[in-house]
N, C-alpha and C positions, 0 to 999 in steps of 0.2 A: 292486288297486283304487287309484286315484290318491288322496290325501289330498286333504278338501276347498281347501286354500291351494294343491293344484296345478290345478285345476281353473279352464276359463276364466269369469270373471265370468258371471254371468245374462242374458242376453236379455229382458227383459220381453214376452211373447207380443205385443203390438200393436206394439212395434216391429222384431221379426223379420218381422211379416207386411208392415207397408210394405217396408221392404227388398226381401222376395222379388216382393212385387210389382212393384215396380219392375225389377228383377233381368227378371222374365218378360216385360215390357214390353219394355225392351229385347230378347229376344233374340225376341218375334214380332214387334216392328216389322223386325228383320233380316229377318227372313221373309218377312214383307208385301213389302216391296220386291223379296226377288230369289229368292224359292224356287215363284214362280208358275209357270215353265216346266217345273220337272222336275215338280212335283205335277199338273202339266195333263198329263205323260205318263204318269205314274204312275194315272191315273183312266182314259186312254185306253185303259189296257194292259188294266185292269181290266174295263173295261165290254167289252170286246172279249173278253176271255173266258168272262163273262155272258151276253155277246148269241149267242156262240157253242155254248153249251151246257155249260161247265166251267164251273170253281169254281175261287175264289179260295182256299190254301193263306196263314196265318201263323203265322211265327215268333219265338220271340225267350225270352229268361232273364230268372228272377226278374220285377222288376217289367214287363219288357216281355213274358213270358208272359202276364201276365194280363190288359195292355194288348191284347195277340193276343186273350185270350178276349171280352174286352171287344167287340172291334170287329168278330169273325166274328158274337158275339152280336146287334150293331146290323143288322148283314147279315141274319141268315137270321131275325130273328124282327121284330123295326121298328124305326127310326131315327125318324123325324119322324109318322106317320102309317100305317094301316094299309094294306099291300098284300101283292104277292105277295111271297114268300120268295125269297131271293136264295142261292145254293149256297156257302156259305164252312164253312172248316175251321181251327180252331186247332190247329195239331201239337205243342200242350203240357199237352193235358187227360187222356191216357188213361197212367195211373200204372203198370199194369201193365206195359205198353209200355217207357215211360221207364226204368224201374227194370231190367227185363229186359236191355234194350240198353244201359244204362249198366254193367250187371254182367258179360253175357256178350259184349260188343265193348267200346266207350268211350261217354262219357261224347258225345265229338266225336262222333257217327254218329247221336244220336237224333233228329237232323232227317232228316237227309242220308237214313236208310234207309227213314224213312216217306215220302220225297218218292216214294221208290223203288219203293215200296211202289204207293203211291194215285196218284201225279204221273201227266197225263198231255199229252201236248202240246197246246197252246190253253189249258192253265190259267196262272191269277196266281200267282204267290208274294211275299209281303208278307212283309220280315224288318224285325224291330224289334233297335237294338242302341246301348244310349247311346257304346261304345267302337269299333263298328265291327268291332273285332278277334277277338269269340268264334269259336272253332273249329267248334262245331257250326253258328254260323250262316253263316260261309263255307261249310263243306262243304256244306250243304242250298243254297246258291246254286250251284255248283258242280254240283251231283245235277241242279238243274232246266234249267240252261243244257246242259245233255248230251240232255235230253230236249225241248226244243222247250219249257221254259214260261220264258213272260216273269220276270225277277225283278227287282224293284225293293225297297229300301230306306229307312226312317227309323234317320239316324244322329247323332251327336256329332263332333267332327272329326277327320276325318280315318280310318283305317285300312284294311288292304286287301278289306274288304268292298264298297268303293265302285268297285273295279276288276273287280268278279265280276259287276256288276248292270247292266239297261237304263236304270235311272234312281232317282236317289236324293236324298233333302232330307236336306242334311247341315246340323242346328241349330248357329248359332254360340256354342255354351258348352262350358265345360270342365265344368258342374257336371251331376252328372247327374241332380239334382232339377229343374234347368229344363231338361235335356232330355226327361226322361219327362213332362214334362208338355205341351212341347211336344209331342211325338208326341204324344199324347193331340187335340190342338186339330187336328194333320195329317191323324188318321186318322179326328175326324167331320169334317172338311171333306172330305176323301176320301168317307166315307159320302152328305155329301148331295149330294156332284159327281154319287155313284152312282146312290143316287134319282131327280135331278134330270133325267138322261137315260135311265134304264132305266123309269120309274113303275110302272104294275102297281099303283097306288090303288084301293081299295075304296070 
């Protein structure tokens, strides 16, 4: 444990949060300006899977696992308003599973082998990855472009996850608290591009 004299000075809470706000400003006004054509393909892919009769698969580690559950959740139960249920799957809830395939294969395959598993051609695959570069989550874009499903990405810069996909918004920061948060703001805009064209309102 670092002695208190090595530790960096205090942040006072209200001025850490200007900061990051600012900080997130910045990197959605990026967005705002040039991440509208890949996200308009990425909703297309989506809704075309939907309309097709499949279901949207996501992925992703730690906090973009739960980002994943998050945003199947807005899917299949409501976003804005009550309507029909939309077919989405988070491939990072079932612990059995995870745990299983991390013990008896890798750690790398607990996407890749459920895409395998459930994937089938005309579904979405939605990976979340603030480094781009996890292994499982290449290999599960890899798994799904073998089988006929669209895969599109939310990324940080750069890695070669962005070479495995049909279309991907890659946030401009190194940090990956303004990335995950980003994604967060990608994936309800994503939601309501989905509603907005699929309805099914009560």
């Amino acid at each position: 444990m670092k002695k208190a004299s090595e530790r960096p000075a205090a942040v006072p809470a209200g001025g850490g949060l200007a900061e990051a706000a600012a900080s997130l400003s910045e990197v959605t006004g990026a967005l705002a300006a040039e991440a509208g054509p890949a996200l308009e393909r990425i909703a297309a892919g989506c809704v075309a899977a939907l309309e097709s009769g499949h279901k949207i698969l996501f992925a992703g580690n730690g906090g973009s696992a739960a980002q994943c559950q998050h945003l199947a959740t807005e899917l299949t139960c409501r976003f804005t308003d009550d309507r029909i249920p939309y077919a989405a799957i988070a491939l990072t809830t079932d612990t059995s599973f995870l745990t299983a395939c991390a013990n008896d294969y890798s750690f790398d395959d607990v996407f890749s082998r459920q895409v395998e598993a459930i994937g089938q051609p005309g579904d979405a695959l939605v990976l979340l990855s603030t480094s781009g570069r996890s292994e499982n989550v290449v290999r599960a874009a890899h798994a799904a472009g073998e089988r006929g499903i669209a895969t599109f990405a939310f990324t940080g810069r750069g890695g070669p996850l962005a070479e495995v996909c049909d279309a991907r918004v890659a946030v401009p920061s190194d940090d990956a608290a303004r990335i995950q948060e980003a994604h967060l703001l990608l994936g309800h805009v994503l939601c309501a591009a989905i509603e907005t064209r699929l309805g099914g309102f009560r």
